[in-house]
Residue, then its C-alpha position, 0 to 999 in steps of 0.5 A: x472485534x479483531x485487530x491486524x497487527x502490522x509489524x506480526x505479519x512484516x516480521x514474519x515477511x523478513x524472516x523469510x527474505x532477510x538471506x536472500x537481499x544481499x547485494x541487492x540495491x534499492x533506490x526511490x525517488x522523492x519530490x518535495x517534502x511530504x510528511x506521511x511520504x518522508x516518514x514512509x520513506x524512513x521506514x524504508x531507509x531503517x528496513x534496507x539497513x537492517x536486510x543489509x540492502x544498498x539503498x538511495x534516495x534522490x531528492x528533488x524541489x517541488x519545482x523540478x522538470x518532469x525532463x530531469x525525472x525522466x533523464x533519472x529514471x532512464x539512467x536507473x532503468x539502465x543501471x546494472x546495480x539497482x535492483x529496484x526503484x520507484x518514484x514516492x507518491x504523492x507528487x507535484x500536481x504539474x508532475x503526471x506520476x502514471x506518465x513517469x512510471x511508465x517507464x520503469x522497466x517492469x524488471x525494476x519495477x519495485x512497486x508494481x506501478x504498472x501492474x495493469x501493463x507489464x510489471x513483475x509484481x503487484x503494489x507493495x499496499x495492495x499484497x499488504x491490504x489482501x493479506x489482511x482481508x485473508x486474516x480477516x477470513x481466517x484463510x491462509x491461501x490467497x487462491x482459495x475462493x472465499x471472495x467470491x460474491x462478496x461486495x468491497x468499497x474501496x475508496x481511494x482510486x489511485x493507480x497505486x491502491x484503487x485500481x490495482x487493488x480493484x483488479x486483484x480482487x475482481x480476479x477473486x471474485x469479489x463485486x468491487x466498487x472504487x469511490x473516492x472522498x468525493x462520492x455522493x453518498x458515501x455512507x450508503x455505499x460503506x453500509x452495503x459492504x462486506x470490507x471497506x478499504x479507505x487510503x484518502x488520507x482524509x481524517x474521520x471520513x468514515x463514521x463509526x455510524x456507517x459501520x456494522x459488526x459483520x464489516x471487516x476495516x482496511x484503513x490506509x490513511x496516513x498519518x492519522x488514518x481514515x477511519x473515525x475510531x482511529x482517532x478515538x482510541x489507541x491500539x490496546x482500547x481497540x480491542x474492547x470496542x465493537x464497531x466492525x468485525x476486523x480493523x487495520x489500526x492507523x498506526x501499526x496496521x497495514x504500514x509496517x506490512x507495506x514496508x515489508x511486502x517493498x523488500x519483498x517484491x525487490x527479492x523478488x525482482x533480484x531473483x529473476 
């Protein structure tokens, strides 16, 4: 079985990045207290440090009036300093976050919200999960057809992983099936995919049982992960274990690269 190193592959990400961020600025916009979402956004905070990035970040009680977030994004949208910004997920069951993001201006769009309509680039999640089902194939080029035909599970159906997610690997040739934590017979479908990529949050929601050694694992459940061997053994005990192909451990897998692939995509904003 093969294991995804996540911080490799974003070391790797801003080595290649790290000369051209200067100047720029990025800003994010949190509602509440989210534990996974504050740690992430940390991880962020520490990384524009590092690249020598301007970052901001505005805090906002749970209770704040989709107005007041919309006055903000507004006022980012025409800010000629802020390179990129984005609003941290989740929020506020009272708060519509595909209604906010709609207007980010695509040029600013740091993490590609409104990638079905307009945006610059593509979540920073998504670049990370397909850069990993690369390594998993041992390909190196992302254009190269080795998706084709195969069947993929995801799990999650957010406008941040699921659905952008979905549509880049329909784009591949892959044959994709979006389901949720709720999906009836969940299991079945897990056991009838070639790569299986989970992002509820849900602890142990996919079982050991389900999976088989020709699978390949993307786990995006933070904190704890997703998958159920997540929760039985570190990163190092990984290795001698034969449940799937290929994992993405919760820690150190695809998060570290998300984190990454975001100052990525604001380099790329800052070149336009």
């Amino acid at each position: 079985m093969n294991i995804f190193d996540g911080k490799k592959h974003a070391q790797r990400v801003y080595d290649v990045i790290s000369q051209t961020l200067l100047g720029s600025k990025l800003v994010i916009l949190q509602v509440g207290d989210d534990l996974p979402s504050s740690k992430y956004i940390e991880l962020k905070q520490s990384a524009a440090k590092t690249l020598q990035v301007a970052f901001e970040l505005y805090r906002y009680p749970t209770n704040i009036s989709e107005s007041i977030l919309l006055a903000k994004i507004n006022e980012l949208n025409e800010d000629p300093s802020v390179t990129g910004f984005m609003v941290q997920s989740p929020l506020p069951k009272e708060l519509n976050l595909k209604s906010l993001v709609s207007y980010i201006l695509p040029e600013k769009d740091v993490d590609g919200m409104n990638v079905s309509l307009s945006s610059v680039v593509y979540p920073a999640v998504v670049e990370s999960i397909l850069e990993a089902i690369q390594e998993a194939y041992e390909v190196s080029n992302s254009k190269q057809n080795f998706l084709k035909g195969k069947v993929v599970s995801i799990v999650n159906d957010s406008i941040i992983l699921g659905r952008p997610l979905a549509m880049k690997l329909l784009d591949l040739g892959a044959t994709v099936k979006v389901l949720n934590r709720f999906t009836v017979n969940l299991e079945d479908q897990i056991r009838e995919s070639e790569i299986i990529v989970s992002g509820t949050g849900v602890r142990n929601l996919i079982k050991i049982a389900s999976l088989s050694l020709d699978q390949v694992c993307i786990d995006c459940g933070a904190p704890q992960g997703d998958f159920e061997f997540n929760n039985k053994f570190d990163f190092d005990a990984l290795a001698n274990q034969n449940f799937c192909k290929f994992i993405t451990p919760v820690p150190k897998g695809i998060g570290p690269l998300t984190v990454a692939k975001l100052f990525e995509n604001l380099a790329k904003l800052y070149s336009k």
